[in-house]
Backbone as CSV, one residue per row, in Angstrom:
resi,resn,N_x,N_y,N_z,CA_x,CA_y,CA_z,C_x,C_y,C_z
1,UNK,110.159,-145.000,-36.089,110.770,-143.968,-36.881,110.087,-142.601,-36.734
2,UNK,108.836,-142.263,-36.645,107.777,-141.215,-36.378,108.961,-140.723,-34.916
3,UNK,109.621,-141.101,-34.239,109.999,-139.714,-33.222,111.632,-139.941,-33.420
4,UNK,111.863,-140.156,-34.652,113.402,-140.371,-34.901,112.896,-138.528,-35.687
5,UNK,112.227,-138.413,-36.797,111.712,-137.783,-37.565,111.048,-136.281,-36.826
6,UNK,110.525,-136.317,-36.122,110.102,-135.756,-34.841,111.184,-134.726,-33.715
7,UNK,112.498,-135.841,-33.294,113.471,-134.964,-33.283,114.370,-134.389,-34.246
8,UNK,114.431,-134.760,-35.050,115.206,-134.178,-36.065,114.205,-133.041,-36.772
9,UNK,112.873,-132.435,-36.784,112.615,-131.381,-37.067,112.607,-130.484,-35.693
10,UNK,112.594,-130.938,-34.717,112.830,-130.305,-33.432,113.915,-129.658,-33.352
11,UNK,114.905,-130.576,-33.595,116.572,-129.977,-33.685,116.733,-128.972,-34.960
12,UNK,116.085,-129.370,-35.764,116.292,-128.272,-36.483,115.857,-126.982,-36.465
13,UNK,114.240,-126.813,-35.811,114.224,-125.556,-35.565,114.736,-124.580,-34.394
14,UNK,115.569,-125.645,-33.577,115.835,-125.232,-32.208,117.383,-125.023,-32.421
15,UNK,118.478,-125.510,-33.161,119.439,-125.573,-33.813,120.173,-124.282,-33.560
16,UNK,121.658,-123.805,-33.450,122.220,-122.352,-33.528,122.639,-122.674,-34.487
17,UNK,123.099,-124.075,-34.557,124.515,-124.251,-35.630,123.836,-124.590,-37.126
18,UNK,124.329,-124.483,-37.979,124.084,-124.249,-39.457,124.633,-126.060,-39.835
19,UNK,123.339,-126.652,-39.513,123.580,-128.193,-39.908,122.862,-128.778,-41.354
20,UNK,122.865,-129.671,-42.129,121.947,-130.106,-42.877,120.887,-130.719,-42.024
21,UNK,120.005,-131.277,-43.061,119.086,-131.994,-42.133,119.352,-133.125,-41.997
22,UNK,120.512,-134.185,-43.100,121.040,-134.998,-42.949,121.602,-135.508,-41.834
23,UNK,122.612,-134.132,-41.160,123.380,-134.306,-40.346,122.228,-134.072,-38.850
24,UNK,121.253,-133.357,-38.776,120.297,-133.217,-38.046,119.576,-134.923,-37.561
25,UNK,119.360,-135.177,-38.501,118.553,-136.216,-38.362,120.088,-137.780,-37.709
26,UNK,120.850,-137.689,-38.510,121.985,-138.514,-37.712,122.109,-138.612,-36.883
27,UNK,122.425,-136.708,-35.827,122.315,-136.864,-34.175,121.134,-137.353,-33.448
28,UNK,119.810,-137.152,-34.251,118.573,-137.788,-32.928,119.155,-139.151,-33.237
29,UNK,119.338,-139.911,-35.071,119.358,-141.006,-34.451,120.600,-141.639,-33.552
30,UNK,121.452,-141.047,-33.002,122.487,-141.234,-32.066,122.024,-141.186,-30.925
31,UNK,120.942,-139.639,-30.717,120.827,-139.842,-29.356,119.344,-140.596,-28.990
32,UNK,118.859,-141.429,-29.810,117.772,-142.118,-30.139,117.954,-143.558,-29.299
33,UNK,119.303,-144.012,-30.188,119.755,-145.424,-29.852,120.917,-144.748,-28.425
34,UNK,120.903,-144.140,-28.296,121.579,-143.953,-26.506,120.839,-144.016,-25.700
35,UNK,119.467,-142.910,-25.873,118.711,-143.295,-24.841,117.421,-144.511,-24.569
36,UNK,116.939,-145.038,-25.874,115.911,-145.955,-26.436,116.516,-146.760,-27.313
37,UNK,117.318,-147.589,-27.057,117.770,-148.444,-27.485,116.979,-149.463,-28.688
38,UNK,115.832,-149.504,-27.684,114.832,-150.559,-28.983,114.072,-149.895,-29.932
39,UNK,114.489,-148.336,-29.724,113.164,-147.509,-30.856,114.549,-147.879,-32.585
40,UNK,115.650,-148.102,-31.868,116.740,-148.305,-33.329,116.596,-149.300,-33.843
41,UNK,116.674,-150.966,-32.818,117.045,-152.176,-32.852,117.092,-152.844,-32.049
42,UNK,116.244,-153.951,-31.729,116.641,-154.624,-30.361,117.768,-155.453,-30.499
43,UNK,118.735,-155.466,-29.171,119.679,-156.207,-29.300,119.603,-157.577,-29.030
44,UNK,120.442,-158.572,-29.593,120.587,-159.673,-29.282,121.417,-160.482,-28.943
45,UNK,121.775,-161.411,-28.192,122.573,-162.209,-27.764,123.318,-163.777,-28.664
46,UNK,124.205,-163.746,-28.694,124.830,-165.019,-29.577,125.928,-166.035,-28.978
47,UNK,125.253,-167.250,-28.497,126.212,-168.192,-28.295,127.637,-168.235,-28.852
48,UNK,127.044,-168.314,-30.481,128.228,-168.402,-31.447,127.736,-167.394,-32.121
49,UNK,129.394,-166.552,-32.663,129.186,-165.503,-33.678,130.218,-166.041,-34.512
50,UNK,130.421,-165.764,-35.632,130.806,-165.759,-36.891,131.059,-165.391,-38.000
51,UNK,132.066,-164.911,-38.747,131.920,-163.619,-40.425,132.403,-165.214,-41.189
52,UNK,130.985,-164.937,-42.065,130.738,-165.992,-43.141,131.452,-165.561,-44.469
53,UNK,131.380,-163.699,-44.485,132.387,-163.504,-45.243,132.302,-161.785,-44.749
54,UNK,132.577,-160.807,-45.621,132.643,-159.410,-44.821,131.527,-158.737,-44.690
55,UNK,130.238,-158.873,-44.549,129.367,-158.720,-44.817,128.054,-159.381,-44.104
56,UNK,127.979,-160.742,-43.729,127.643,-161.710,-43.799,127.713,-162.512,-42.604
57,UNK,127.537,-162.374,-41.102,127.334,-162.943,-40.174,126.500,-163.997,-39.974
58,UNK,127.042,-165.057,-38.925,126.307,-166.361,-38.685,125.894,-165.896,-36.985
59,UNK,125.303,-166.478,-36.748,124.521,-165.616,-34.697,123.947,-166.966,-34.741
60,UNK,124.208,-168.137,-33.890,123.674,-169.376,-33.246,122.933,-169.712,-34.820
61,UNK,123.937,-170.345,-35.768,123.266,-170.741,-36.585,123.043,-170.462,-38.181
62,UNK,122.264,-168.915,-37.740,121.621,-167.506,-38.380,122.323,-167.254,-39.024
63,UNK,121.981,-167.157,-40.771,122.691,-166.081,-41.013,122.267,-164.521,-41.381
64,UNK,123.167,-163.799,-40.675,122.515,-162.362,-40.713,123.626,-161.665,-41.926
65,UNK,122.680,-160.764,-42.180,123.530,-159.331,-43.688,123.602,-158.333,-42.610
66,UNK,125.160,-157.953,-42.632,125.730,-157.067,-41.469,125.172,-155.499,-42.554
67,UNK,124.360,-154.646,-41.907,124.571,-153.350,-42.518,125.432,-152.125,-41.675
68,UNK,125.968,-151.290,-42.953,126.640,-150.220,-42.180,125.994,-149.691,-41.071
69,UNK,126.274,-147.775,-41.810,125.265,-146.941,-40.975,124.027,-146.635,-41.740
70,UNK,123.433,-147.434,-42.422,122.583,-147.208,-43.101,121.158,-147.302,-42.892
71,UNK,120.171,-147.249,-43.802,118.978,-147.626,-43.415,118.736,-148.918,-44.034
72,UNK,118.125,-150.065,-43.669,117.481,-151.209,-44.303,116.902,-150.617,-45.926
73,UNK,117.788,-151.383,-46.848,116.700,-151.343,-48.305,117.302,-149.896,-49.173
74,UNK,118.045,-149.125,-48.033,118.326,-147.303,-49.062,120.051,-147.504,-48.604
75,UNK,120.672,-148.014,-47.928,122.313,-147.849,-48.170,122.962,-148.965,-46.945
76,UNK,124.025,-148.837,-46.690,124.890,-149.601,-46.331,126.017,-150.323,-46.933
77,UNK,126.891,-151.400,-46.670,128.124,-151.965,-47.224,127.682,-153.018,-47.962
78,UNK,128.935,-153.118,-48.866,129.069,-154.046,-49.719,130.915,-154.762,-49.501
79,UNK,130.662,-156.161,-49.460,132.035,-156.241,-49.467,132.454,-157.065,-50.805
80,UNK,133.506,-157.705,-50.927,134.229,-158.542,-52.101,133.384,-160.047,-51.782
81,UNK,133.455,-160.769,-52.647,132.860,-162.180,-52.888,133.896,-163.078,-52.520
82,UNK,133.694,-164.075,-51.627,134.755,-165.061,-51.677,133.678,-166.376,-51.764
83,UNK,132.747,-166.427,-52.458,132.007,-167.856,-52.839,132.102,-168.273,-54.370
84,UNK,131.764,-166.938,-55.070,131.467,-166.580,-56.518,132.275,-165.420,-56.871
85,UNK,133.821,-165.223,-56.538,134.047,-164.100,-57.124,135.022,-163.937,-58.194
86,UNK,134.526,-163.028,-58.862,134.750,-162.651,-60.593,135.891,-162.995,-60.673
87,UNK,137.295,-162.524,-59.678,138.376,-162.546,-60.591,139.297,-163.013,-58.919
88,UNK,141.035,-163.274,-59.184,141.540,-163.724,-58.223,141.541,-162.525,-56.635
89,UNK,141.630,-161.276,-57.492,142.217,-159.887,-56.621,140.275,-159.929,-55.842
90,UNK,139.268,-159.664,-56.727,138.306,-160.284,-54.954,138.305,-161.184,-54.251
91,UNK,138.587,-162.499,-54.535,139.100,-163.360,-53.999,139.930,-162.731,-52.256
92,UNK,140.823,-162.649,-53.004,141.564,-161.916,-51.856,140.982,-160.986,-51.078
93,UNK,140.817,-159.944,-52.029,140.354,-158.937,-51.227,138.966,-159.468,-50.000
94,UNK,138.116,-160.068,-50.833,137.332,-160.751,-49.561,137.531,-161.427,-48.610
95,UNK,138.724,-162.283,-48.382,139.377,-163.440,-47.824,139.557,-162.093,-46.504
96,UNK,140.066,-161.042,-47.361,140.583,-159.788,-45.889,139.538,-159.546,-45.386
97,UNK,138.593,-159.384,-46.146,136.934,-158.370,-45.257,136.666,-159.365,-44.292
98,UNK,136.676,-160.910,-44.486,135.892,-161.893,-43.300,137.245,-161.504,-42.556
99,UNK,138.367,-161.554,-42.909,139.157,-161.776,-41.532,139.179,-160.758,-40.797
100,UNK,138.754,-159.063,-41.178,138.579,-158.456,-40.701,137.414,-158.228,-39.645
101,UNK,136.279,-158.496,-40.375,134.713,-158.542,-39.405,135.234,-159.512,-38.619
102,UNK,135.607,-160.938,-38.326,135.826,-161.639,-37.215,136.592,-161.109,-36.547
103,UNK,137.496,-160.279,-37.053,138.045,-159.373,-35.534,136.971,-158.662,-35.073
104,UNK,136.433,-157.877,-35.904,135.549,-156.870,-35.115,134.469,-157.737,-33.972
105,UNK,134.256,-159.023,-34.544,132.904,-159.494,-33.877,133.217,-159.754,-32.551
106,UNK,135.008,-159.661,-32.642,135.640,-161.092,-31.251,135.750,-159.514,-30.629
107,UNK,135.555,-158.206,-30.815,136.024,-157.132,-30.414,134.690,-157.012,-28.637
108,UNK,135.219,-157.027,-27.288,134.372,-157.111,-26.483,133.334,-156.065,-26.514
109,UNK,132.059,-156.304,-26.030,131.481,-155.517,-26.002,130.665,-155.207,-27.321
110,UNK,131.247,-156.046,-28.150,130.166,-155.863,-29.970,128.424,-155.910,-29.475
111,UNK,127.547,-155.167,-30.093,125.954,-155.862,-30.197,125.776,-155.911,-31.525
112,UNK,124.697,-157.076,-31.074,124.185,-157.455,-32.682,122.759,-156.614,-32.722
113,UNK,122.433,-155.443,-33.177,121.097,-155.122,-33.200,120.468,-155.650,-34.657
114,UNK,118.908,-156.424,-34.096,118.112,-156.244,-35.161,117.254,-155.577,-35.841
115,UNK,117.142,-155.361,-37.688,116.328,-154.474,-38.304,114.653,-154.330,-37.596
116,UNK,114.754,-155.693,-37.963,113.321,-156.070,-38.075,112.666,-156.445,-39.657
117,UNK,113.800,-156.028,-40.489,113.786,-156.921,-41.898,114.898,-157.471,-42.004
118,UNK,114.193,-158.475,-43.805,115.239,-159.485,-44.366,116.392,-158.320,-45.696
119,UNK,117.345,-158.812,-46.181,117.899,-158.515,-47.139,116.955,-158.353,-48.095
120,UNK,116.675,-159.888,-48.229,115.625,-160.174,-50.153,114.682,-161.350,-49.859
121,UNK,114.223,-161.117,-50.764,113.409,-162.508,-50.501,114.109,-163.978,-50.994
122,UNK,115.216,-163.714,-52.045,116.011,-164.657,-51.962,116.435,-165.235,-50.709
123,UNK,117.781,-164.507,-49.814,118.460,-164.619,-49.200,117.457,-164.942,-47.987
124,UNK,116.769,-163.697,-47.414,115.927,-164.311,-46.392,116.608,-163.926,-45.105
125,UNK,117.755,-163.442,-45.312,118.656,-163.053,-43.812,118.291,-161.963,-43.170
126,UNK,117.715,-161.794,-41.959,117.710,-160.862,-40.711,118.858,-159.382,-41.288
127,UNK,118.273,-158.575,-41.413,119.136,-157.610,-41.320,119.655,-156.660,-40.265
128,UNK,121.163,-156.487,-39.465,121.082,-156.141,-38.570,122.416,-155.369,-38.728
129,UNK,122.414,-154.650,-37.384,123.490,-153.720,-37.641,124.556,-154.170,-36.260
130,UNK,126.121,-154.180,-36.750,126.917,-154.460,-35.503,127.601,-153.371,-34.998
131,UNK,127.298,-153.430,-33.817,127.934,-152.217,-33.314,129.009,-152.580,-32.397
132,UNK,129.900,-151.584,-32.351,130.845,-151.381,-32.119,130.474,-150.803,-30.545
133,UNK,131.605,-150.701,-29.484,131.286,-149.821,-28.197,131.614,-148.355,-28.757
134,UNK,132.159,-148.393,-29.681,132.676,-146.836,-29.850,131.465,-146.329,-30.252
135,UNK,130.192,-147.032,-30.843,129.063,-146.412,-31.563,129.073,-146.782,-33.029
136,UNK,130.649,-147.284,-33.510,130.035,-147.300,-35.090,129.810,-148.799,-35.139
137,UNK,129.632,-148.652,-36.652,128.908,-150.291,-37.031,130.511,-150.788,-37.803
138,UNK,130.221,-151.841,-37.608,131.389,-152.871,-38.492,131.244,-152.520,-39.957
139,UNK,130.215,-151.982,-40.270,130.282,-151.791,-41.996,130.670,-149.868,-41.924
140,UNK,130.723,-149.306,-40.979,131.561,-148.386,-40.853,133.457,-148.179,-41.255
141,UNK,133.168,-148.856,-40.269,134.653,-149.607,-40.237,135.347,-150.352,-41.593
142,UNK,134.500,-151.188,-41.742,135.412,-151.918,-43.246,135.807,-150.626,-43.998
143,UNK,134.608,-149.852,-44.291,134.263,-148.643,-45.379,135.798,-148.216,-45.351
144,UNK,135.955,-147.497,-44.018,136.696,-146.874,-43.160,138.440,-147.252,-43.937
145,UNK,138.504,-148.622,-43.623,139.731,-149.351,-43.850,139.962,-149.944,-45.307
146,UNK,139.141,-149.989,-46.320,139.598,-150.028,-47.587,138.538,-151.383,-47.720
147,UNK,138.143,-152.008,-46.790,137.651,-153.498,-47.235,136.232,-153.593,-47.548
148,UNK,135.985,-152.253,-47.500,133.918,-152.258,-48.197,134.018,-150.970,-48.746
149,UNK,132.490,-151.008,-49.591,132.543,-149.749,-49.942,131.008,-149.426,-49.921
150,UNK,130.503,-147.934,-49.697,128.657,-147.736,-49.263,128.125,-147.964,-50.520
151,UNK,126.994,-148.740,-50.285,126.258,-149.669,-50.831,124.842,-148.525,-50.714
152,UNK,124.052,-148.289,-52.396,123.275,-147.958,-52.546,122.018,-148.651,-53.428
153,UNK,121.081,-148.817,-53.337,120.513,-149.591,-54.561,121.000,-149.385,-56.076
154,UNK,121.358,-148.481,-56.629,122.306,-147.900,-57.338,123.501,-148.520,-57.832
155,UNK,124.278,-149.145,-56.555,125.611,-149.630,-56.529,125.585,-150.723,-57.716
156,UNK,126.356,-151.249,-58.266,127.133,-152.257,-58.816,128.215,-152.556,-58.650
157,UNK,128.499,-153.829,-57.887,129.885,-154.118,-57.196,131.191,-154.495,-58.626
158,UNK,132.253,-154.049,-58.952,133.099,-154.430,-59.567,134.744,-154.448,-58.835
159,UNK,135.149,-155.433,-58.665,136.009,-155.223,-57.603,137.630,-156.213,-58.092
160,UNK,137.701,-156.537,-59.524,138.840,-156.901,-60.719,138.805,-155.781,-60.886
Protein backbone atom coordinates (compact mmCIF):
# COMPACT_ATOMS: atom_id res chain seq x y z
CA UNK A 1 0.00 0.00 0.00
CA UNK A 2 3.10 2.55 0.83
CA UNK A 3 3.43 3.10 -3.26
CA UNK A 4 -0.35 2.89 -3.91
CA UNK A 5 -0.18 6.13 -1.43
CA UNK A 6 3.02 7.35 -2.98
CA UNK A 7 1.39 7.65 -6.39
CA UNK A 8 -1.50 9.14 -5.51
CA UNK A 9 0.41 12.14 -3.79
CA UNK A 10 2.55 12.18 -6.93
CA UNK A 11 -0.52 12.52 -9.09
CA UNK A 12 -1.68 14.93 -7.17
CA UNK A 13 0.93 17.31 -7.21
CA UNK A 14 1.68 16.69 -10.82
CA UNK A 15 -2.17 16.76 -11.72
CA UNK A 16 -3.70 19.75 -14.35
CA UNK A 17 -7.06 18.46 -13.73
CA UNK A 18 -8.97 19.52 -10.55
CA UNK A 19 -9.46 15.85 -9.02
CA UNK A 20 -10.21 14.84 -5.34
CA UNK A 21 -7.80 12.85 -3.74
CA UNK A 22 -10.31 10.16 -3.64
CA UNK A 23 -10.52 10.09 -7.21
CA UNK A 24 -6.55 10.55 -7.32
CA UNK A 25 -5.82 7.77 -5.35
CA UNK A 26 -8.52 5.34 -7.42
CA UNK A 27 -6.44 5.96 -10.68
CA UNK A 28 -2.89 4.78 -9.14
CA UNK A 29 -4.91 2.09 -7.74
CA UNK A 30 -6.02 1.18 -11.41
CA UNK A 31 -2.89 1.80 -12.77
CA UNK A 32 -1.29 -0.14 -9.81
CA UNK A 33 -3.21 -3.42 -10.50
CA UNK A 34 -2.45 -2.94 -14.48
CA UNK A 35 0.90 -2.73 -14.15
CA UNK A 36 1.77 -4.82 -10.64
CA UNK A 37 -0.72 -6.95 -10.42
CA UNK A 38 0.40 -8.54 -7.01
CA UNK A 39 1.10 -5.08 -5.25
CA UNK A 40 -3.32 -5.21 -5.37
CA UNK A 41 -3.89 -9.07 -5.06
CA UNK A 42 -2.49 -12.10 -6.16
CA UNK A 43 -4.52 -13.95 -8.47
CA UNK A 44 -5.77 -17.30 -8.26
CA UNK A 45 -6.85 -20.17 -10.06
CA UNK A 46 -10.15 -22.41 -9.43
CA UNK A 47 -10.99 -25.83 -10.54
CA UNK A 48 -14.48 -25.20 -9.32
CA UNK A 49 -16.10 -21.81 -8.86
CA UNK A 50 -19.31 -21.20 -7.34
CA UNK A 51 -21.94 -18.19 -5.81
CA UNK A 52 -22.98 -19.72 -2.49
CA UNK A 53 -25.13 -16.77 -2.46
CA UNK A 54 -24.44 -12.95 -3.85
CA UNK A 55 -21.73 -12.25 -2.01
CA UNK A 56 -20.24 -15.38 -1.06
CA UNK A 57 -18.05 -17.55 -3.36
CA UNK A 58 -16.90 -21.24 -3.10
CA UNK A 59 -13.02 -21.58 -5.21
CA UNK A 60 -12.08 -25.59 -4.96
CA UNK A 61 -13.94 -25.99 -1.87
CA UNK A 62 -13.18 -22.36 -0.22
CA UNK A 63 -15.36 -20.29 0.81
CA UNK A 64 -14.46 -16.79 -0.14
CA UNK A 65 -16.54 -13.08 0.83
CA UNK A 66 -16.62 -11.53 -2.71
CA UNK A 67 -15.74 -7.65 -2.03
CA UNK A 68 -16.68 -4.76 -4.25
CA UNK A 69 -14.37 -1.92 -5.06
CA UNK A 70 -13.54 -1.56 -1.75
CA UNK A 71 -10.93 -1.84 0.78
CA UNK A 72 -10.83 -5.02 3.17
CA UNK A 73 -12.59 -4.05 6.72
CA UNK A 74 -13.69 0.02 5.41
CA UNK A 75 -16.41 -0.79 2.42
CA UNK A 76 -17.64 -3.01 -0.16
CA UNK A 77 -21.11 -5.08 -0.93
CA UNK A 78 -23.65 -6.41 0.86
CA UNK A 79 -26.20 -8.63 -0.65
CA UNK A 80 -29.85 -10.15 0.53
CA UNK A 81 -29.80 -13.42 2.78
CA UNK A 82 -31.04 -16.54 1.34
CA UNK A 83 -29.99 -18.88 4.52
CA UNK A 84 -31.53 -16.65 7.37
CA UNK A 85 -33.54 -14.13 5.70
CA UNK A 86 -35.91 -11.79 7.59
CA UNK A 87 -38.77 -11.74 5.36
CA UNK A 88 -40.07 -13.55 1.89
CA UNK A 89 -39.06 -10.31 -0.60
CA UNK A 90 -35.04 -11.10 0.61
CA UNK A 91 -35.59 -14.32 0.08
CA UNK A 92 -36.05 -13.55 -3.37
CA UNK A 93 -34.25 -10.84 -3.78
CA UNK A 94 -31.16 -13.00 -2.80
CA UNK A 95 -32.18 -16.09 -4.77
CA UNK A 96 -31.42 -13.12 -7.79
CA UNK A 97 -27.94 -11.88 -6.36
CA UNK A 98 -26.51 -15.79 -6.43
CA UNK A 99 -28.04 -16.20 -9.79
CA UNK A 100 -26.57 -13.23 -10.81
CA UNK A 101 -22.76 -13.62 -9.42
CA UNK A 102 -22.84 -17.21 -11.07
CA UNK A 103 -23.25 -15.51 -14.21
CA UNK A 104 -20.63 -13.19 -13.57
CA UNK A 105 -18.22 -16.02 -12.31
CA UNK A 106 -19.09 -18.30 -15.62
CA UNK A 107 -18.28 -14.73 -17.38
CA UNK A 108 -14.65 -15.76 -19.36
CA UNK A 109 -11.82 -14.32 -18.32
CA UNK A 110 -13.17 -13.56 -14.43
CA UNK A 111 -9.97 -13.45 -11.69
CA UNK A 112 -10.28 -14.28 -8.36
CA UNK A 113 -7.77 -11.86 -6.61
CA UNK A 114 -6.74 -12.37 -3.04
CA UNK A 115 -6.89 -9.79 0.04
CA UNK A 116 -4.63 -11.35 2.05
CA UNK A 117 -7.38 -11.13 4.87
CA UNK A 118 -10.39 -12.94 6.43
CA UNK A 119 -13.98 -11.28 6.70
CA UNK A 120 -14.21 -12.03 10.75
CA UNK A 121 -13.03 -14.15 12.89
CA UNK A 122 -16.29 -15.85 12.89
CA UNK A 123 -16.60 -16.60 9.29
CA UNK A 124 -12.89 -17.04 8.63
CA UNK A 125 -13.33 -16.56 4.72
CA UNK A 126 -10.41 -15.29 2.45
CA UNK A 127 -11.39 -12.01 1.32
CA UNK A 128 -11.08 -11.37 -2.28
CA UNK A 129 -12.06 -9.33 -5.00
CA UNK A 130 -13.64 -10.66 -8.55
CA UNK A 131 -12.80 -9.11 -11.33
CA UNK A 132 -14.27 -8.67 -14.21
CA UNK A 133 -12.07 -8.24 -17.80
CA UNK A 134 -13.67 -4.94 -18.06
CA UNK A 135 -11.75 -4.02 -14.65
CA UNK A 136 -14.74 -3.92 -12.36
CA UNK A 137 -15.46 -6.26 -9.53
CA UNK A 138 -18.69 -8.37 -9.36
CA UNK A 139 -19.71 -6.36 -6.26
CA UNK A 140 -19.51 -3.41 -8.67
CA UNK A 141 -21.79 -4.79 -10.75
CA UNK A 142 -24.53 -6.21 -8.40
CA UNK A 143 -24.36 -2.46 -6.81
CA UNK A 144 -24.71 -1.39 -10.38
CA UNK A 145 -27.91 -3.62 -11.15
CA UNK A 146 -30.11 -3.25 -8.07
CA UNK A 147 -28.91 -6.66 -6.38
CA UNK A 148 -26.32 -5.16 -3.65
CA UNK A 149 -25.86 -2.26 -2.05
CA UNK A 150 -22.06 -0.46 -0.64
CA UNK A 151 -21.39 -1.87 2.44
CA UNK A 152 -19.77 0.28 5.19
CA UNK A 153 -19.02 -0.70 8.77
CA UNK A 154 -21.81 1.66 9.41
CA UNK A 155 -24.23 -0.27 7.16
CA UNK A 156 -27.19 -2.19 8.56
CA UNK A 157 -28.71 -4.45 6.07
CA UNK A 158 -32.71 -4.14 5.98
CA UNK A 159 -33.98 -5.48 2.89
CA UNK A 160 -38.32 -6.28 3.91
Amino acid sequence: MPTLVALALVAYFVSKEELSLDDLIHRAAQFLESSFPNEVGNAISCNSLSAIDGDTVKCDGVNMRAMGPGSPHLSGFDTPEITRPKCEHELELGRAAKARMQELLETPGVQIRVSGEIDSPRYKRPLVWIKLPDGRTAGEILIEEGHARFWTPEYRANWC
